[in-house]
Structures are given as C-alpha cells and as structure tokens.
N, CA, C and O atoms as a GROMACS GRO file, in nm:
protein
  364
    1UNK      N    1   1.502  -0.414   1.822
    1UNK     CA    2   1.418  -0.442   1.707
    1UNK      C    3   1.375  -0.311   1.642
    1UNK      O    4   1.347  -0.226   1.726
    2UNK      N    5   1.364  -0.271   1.521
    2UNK     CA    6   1.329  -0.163   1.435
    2UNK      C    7   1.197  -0.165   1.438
    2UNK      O    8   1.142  -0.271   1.408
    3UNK      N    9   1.098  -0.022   1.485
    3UNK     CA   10   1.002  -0.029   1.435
    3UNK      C   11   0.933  -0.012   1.337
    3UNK      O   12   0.998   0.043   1.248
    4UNK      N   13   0.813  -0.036   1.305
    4UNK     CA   14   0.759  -0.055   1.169
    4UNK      C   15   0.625   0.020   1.190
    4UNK      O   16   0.536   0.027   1.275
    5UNK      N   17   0.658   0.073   1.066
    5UNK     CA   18   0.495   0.126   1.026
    5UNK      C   19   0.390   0.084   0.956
    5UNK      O   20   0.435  -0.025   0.919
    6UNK      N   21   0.306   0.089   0.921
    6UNK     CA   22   0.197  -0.032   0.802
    6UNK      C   23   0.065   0.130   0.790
    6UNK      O   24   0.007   0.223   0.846
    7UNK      N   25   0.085   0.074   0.704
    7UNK     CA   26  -0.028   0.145   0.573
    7UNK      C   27  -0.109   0.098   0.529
    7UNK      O   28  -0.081   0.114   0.410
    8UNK      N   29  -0.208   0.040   0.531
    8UNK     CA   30  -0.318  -0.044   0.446
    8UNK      C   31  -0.435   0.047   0.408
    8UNK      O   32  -0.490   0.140   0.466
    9UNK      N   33  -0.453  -0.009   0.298
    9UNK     CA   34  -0.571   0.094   0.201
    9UNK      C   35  -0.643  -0.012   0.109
    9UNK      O   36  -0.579  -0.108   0.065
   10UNK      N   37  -0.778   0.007   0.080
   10UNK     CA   38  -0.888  -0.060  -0.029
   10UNK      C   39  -0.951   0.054  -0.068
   10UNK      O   40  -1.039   0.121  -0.014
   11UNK      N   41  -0.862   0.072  -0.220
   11UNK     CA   42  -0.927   0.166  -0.308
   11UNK      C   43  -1.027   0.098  -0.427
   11UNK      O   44  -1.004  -0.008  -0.486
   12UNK      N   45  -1.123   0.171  -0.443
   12UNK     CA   46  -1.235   0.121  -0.517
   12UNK      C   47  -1.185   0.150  -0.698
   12UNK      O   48  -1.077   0.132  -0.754
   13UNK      N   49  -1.309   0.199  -0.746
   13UNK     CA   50  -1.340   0.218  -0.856
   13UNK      C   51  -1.310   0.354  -0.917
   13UNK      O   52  -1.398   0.432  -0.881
   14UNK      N   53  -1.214   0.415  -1.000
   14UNK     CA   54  -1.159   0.549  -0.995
   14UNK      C   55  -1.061   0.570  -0.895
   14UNK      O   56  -1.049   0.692  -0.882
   15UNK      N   57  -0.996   0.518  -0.830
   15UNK     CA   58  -0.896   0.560  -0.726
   15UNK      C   59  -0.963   0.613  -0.627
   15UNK      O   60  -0.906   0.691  -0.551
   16UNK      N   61  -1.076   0.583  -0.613
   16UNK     CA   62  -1.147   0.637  -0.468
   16UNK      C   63  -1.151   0.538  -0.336
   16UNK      O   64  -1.233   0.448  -0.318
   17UNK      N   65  -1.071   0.565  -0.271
   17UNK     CA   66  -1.040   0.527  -0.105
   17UNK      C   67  -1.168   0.474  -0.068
   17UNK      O   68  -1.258   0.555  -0.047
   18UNK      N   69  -1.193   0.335  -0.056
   18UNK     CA   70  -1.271   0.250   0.056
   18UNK      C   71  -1.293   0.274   0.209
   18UNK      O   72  -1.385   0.305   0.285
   19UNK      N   73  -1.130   0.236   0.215
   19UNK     CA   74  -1.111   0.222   0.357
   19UNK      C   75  -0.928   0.244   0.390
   19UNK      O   76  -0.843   0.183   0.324
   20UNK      N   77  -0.904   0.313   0.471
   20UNK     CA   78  -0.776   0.314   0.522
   20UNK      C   79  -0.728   0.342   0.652
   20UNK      O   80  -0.783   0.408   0.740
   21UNK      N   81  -0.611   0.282   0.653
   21UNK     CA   82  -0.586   0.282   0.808
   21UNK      C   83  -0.406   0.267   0.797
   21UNK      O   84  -0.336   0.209   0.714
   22UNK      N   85  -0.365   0.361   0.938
   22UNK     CA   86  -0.229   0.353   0.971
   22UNK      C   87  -0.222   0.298   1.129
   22UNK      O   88  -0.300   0.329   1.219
   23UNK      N   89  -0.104   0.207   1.139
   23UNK     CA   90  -0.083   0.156   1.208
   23UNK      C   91   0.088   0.201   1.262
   23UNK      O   92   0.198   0.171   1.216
   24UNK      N   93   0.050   0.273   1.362
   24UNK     CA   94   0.198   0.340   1.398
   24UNK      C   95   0.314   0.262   1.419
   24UNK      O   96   0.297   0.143   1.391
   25UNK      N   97   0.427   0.292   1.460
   25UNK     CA   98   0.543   0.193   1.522
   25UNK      C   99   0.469   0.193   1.627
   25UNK      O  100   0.404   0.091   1.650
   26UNK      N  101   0.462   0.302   1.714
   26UNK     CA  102   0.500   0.289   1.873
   26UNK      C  103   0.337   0.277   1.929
   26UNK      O  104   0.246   0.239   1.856
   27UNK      N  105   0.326   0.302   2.018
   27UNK     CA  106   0.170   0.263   2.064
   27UNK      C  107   0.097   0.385   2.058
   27UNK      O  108  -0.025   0.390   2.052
   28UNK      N  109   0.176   0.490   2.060
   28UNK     CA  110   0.104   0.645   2.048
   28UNK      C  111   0.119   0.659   1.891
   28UNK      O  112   0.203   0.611   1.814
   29UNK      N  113  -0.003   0.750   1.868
   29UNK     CA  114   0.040   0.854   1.697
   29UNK      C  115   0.105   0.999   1.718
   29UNK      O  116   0.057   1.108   1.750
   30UNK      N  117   0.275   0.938   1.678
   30UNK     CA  118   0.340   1.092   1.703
   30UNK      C  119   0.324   1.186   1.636
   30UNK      O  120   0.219   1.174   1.574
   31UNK      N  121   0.402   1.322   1.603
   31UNK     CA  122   0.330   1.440   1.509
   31UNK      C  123   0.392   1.389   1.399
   31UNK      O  124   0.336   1.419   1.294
   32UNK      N  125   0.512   1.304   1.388
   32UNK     CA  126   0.592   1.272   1.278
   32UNK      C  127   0.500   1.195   1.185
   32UNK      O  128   0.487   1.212   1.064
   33UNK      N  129   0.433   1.099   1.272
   33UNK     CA  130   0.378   0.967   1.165
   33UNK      C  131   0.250   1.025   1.110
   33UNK      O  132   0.201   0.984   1.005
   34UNK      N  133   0.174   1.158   1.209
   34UNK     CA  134   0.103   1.223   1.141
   34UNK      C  135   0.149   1.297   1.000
   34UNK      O  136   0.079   1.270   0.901
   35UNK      N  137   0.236   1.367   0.986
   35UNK     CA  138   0.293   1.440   0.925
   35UNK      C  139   0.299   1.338   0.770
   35UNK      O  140   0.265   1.378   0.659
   36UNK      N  141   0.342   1.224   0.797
   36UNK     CA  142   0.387   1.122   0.736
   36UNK      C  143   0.232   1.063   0.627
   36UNK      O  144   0.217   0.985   0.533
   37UNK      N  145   0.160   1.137   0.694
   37UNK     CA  146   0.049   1.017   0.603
   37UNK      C  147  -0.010   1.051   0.488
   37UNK      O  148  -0.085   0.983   0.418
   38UNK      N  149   0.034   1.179   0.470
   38UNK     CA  150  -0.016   1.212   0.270
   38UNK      C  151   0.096   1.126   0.242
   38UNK      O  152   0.056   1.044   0.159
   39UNK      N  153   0.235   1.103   0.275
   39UNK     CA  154   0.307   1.063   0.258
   39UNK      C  155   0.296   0.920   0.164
   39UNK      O  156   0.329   0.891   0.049
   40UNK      N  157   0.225   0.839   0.291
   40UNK     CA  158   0.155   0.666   0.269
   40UNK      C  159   0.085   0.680   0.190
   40UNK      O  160   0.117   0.609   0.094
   41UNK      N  161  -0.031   0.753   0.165
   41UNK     CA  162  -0.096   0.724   0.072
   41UNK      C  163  -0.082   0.808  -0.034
   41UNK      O  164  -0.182   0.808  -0.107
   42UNK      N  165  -0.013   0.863  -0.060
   42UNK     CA  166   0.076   0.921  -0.241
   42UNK      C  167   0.194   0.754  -0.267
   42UNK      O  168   0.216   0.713  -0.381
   43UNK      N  169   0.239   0.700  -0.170
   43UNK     CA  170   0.341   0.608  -0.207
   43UNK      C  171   0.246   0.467  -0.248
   43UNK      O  172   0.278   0.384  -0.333
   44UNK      N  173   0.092   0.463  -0.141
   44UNK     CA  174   0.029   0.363  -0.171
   44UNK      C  175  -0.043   0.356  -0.258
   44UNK      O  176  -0.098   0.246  -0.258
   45UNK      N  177  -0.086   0.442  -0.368
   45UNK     CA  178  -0.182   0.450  -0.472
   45UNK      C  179  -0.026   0.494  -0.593
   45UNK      O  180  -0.064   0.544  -0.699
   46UNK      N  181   0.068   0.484  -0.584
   46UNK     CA  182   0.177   0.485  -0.675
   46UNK      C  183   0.219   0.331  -0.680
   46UNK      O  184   0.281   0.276  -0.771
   47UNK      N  185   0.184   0.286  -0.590
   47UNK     CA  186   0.219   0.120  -0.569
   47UNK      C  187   0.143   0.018  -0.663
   47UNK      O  188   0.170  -0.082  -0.731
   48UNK      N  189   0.008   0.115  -0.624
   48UNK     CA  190  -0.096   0.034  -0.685
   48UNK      C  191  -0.087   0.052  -0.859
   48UNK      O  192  -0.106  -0.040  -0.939
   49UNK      N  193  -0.062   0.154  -0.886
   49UNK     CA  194  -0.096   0.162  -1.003
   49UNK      C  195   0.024   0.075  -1.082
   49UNK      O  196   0.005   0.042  -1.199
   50UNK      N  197   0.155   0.039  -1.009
   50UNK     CA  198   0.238  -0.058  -1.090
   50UNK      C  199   0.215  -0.209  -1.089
   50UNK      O  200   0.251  -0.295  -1.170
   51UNK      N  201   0.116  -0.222  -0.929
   51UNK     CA  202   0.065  -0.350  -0.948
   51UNK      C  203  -0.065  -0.364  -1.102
   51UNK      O  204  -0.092  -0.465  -1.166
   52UNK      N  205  -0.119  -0.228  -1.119
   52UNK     CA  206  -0.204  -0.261  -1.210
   52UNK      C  207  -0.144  -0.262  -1.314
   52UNK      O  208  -0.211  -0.331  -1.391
   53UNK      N  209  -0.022  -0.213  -1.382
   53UNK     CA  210   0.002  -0.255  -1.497
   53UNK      C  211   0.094  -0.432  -1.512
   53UNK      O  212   0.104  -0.512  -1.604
   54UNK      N  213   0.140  -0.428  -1.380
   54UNK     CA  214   0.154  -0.578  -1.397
   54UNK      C  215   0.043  -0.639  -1.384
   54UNK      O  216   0.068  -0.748  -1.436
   55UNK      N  217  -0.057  -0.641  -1.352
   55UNK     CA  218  -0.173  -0.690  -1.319
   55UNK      C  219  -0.215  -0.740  -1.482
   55UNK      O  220  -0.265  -0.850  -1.503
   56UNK      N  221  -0.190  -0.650  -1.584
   56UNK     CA  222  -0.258  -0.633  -1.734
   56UNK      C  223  -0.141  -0.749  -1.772
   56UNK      O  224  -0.196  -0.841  -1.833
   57UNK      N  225  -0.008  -0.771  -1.755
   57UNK     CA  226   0.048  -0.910  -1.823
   57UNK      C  227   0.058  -1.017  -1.765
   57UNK      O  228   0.162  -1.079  -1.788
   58UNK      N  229  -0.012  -1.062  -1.698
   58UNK     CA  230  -0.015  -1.196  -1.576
   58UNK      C  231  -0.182  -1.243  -1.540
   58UNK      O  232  -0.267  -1.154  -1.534
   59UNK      N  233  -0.217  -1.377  -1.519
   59UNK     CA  234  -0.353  -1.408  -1.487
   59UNK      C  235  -0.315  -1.408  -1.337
   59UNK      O  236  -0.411  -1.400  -1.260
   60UNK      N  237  -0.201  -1.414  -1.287
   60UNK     CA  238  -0.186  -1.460  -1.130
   60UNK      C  239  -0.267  -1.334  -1.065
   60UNK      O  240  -0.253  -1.215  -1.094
   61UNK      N  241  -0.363  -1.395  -0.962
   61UNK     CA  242  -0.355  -1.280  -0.845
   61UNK      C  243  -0.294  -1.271  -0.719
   61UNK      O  244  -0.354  -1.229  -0.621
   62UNK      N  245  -0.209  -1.297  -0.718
   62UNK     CA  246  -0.077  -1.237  -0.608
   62UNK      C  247   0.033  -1.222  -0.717
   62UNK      O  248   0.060  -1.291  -0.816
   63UNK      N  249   0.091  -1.099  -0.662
   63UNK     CA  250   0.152  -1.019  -0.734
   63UNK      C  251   0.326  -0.981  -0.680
   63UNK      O  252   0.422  -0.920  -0.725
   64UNK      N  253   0.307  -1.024  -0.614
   64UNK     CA  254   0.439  -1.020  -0.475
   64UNK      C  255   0.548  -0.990  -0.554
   64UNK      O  256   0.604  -0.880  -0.546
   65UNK      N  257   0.605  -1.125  -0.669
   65UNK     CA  258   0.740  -1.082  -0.678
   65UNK      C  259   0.763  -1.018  -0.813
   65UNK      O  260   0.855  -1.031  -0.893
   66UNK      N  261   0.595  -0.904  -0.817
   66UNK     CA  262   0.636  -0.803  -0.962
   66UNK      C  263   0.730  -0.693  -0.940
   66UNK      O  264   0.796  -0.630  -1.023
   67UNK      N  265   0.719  -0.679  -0.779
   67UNK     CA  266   0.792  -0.540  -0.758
   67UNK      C  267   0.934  -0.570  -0.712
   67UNK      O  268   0.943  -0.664  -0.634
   68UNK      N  269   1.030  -0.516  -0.741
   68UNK     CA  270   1.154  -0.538  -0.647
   68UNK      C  271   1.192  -0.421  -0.559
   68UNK      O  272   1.268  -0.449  -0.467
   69UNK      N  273   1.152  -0.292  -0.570
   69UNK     CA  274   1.203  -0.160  -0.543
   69UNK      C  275   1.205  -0.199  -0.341
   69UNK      O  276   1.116  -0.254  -0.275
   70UNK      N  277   1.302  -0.159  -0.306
   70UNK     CA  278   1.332  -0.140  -0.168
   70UNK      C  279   1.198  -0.157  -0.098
   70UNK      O  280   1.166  -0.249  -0.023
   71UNK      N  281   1.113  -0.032  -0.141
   71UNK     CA  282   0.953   0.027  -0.097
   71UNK      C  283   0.855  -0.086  -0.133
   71UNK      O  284   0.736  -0.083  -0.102
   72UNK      N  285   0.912  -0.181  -0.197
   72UNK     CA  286   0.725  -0.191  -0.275
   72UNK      C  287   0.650  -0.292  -0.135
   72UNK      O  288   0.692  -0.348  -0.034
   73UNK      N  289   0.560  -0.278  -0.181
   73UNK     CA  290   0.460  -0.362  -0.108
   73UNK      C  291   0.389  -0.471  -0.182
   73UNK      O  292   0.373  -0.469  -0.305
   74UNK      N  293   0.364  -0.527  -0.136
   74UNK     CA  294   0.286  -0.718  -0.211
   74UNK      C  295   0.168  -0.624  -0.229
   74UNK      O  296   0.146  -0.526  -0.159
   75UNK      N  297   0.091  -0.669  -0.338
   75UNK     CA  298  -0.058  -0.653  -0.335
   75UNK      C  299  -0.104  -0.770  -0.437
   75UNK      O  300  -0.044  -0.861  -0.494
   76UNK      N  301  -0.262  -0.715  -0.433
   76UNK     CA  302  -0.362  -0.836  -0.488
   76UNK      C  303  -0.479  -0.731  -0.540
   76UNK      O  304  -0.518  -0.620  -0.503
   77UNK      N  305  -0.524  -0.851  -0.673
   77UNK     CA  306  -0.611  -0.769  -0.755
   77UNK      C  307  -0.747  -0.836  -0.759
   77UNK      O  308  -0.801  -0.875  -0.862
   78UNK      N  309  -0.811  -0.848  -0.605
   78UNK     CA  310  -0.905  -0.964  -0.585
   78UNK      C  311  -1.025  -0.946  -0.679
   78UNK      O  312  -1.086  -1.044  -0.722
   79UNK      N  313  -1.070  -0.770  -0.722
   79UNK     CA  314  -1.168  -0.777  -0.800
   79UNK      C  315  -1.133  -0.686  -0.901
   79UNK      O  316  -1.014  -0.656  -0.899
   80UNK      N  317  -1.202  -0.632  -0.989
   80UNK     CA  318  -1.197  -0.605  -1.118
   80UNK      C  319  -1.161  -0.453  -1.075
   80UNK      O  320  -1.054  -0.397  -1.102
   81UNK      N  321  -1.280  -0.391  -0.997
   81UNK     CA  322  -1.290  -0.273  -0.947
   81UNK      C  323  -1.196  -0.276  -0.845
   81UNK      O  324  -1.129  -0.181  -0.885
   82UNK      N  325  -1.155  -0.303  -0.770
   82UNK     CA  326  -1.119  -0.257  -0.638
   82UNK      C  327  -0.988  -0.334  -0.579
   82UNK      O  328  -0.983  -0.455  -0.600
   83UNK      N  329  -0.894  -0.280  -0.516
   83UNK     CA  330  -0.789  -0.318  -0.512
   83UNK      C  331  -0.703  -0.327  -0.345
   83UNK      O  332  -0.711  -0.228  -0.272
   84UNK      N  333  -0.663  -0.392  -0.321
   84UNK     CA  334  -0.588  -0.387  -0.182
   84UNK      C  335  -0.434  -0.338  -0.160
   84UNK      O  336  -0.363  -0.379  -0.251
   85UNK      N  337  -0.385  -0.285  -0.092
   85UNK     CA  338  -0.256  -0.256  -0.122
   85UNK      C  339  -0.236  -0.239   0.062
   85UNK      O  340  -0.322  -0.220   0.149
   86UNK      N  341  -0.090  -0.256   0.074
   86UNK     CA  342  -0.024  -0.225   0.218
   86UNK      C  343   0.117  -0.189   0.188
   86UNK      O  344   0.191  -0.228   0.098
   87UNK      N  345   0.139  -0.097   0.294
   87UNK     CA  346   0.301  -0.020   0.288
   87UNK      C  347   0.341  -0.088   0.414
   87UNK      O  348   0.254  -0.152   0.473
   88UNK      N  349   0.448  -0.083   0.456
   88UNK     CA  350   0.564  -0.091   0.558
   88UNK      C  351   0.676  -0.057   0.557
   88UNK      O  352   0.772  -0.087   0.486
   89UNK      N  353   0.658   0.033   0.672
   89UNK     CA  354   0.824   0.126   0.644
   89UNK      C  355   0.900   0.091   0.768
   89UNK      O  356   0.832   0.093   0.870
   90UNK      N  357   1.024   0.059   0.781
   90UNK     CA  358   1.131   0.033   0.836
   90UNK      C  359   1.191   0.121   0.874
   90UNK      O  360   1.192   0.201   0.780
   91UNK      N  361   1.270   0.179   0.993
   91UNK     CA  362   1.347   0.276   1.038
   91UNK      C  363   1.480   0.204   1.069
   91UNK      O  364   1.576   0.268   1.114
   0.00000   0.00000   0.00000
C-alpha cells in the first residue's frame, strides 16, 4: 500500500493560519516530511486561493469537482472569512 501524507489547514481572515497540522505517512516525522512542510503549506494556500475564485462563480459549498489538477485537494467555503483546505500526497 502507498503511503500518504495529509496536510490540513484553517486559514482565517487575510490568509492568516488558524490552525494546522501534518499528518506523516509513517508513524515517525522523518527529516524529509520535515523538510517538506513550507512545501504543504505554499501548495495549500495556492489551493485555496483557486477554490476562492471558484468559490466567486458557484453558490455550492463543496467545491470538490472545481479542481482537476493531479494535486488538488476538495475544499469548502463554510464561512465568509475563513476557509478549510487539506492536501494528500501519494508516493
């Protein structure tokens, strides 16, 4: 089975980080996935900002099948201000 990585982030108002968290493949945090995490969150606030311009032509809030890119991640635009987003990367 391939492991997986997960990224989850709740950025507020201005692009300012709530809350975030990485969730490694393996049960340890190696130096790699360290290395890796400006990484997640430059890819997860690039995510977000395409969910927000789809966000501006659609009333739906799930947003799932705006993105197609290999990378993207589902997100949701539960409030006005503040936004949810998650990565998962595949090896």
């Amino acid at each position: 089975m391939a492991n997986k990585e997960f990224y989850f982030a709740i950025i507020g108002h201005c692009d300012q980080p709530i809350f975030e968290m990485d969730f490694p493949a393996g049960e340890k945090k190696t130096k790699e996935s360290e290395g890796t995490r400006h990484l997640n969150h430059y890819i997860g606030h690039a995510a977000l900002d395409i969910v927000d311009e789809h966000a501006l032509t659609t009333s739906q809030m799930y947003l799932k099948g705006t993105l197609t890119e290999r990378s993207s991640p589902p997100g949701e635009e539960p409030l006005q201000a503040s936004r949810l987003g998650w990565i998962h990367l595949q090896d």
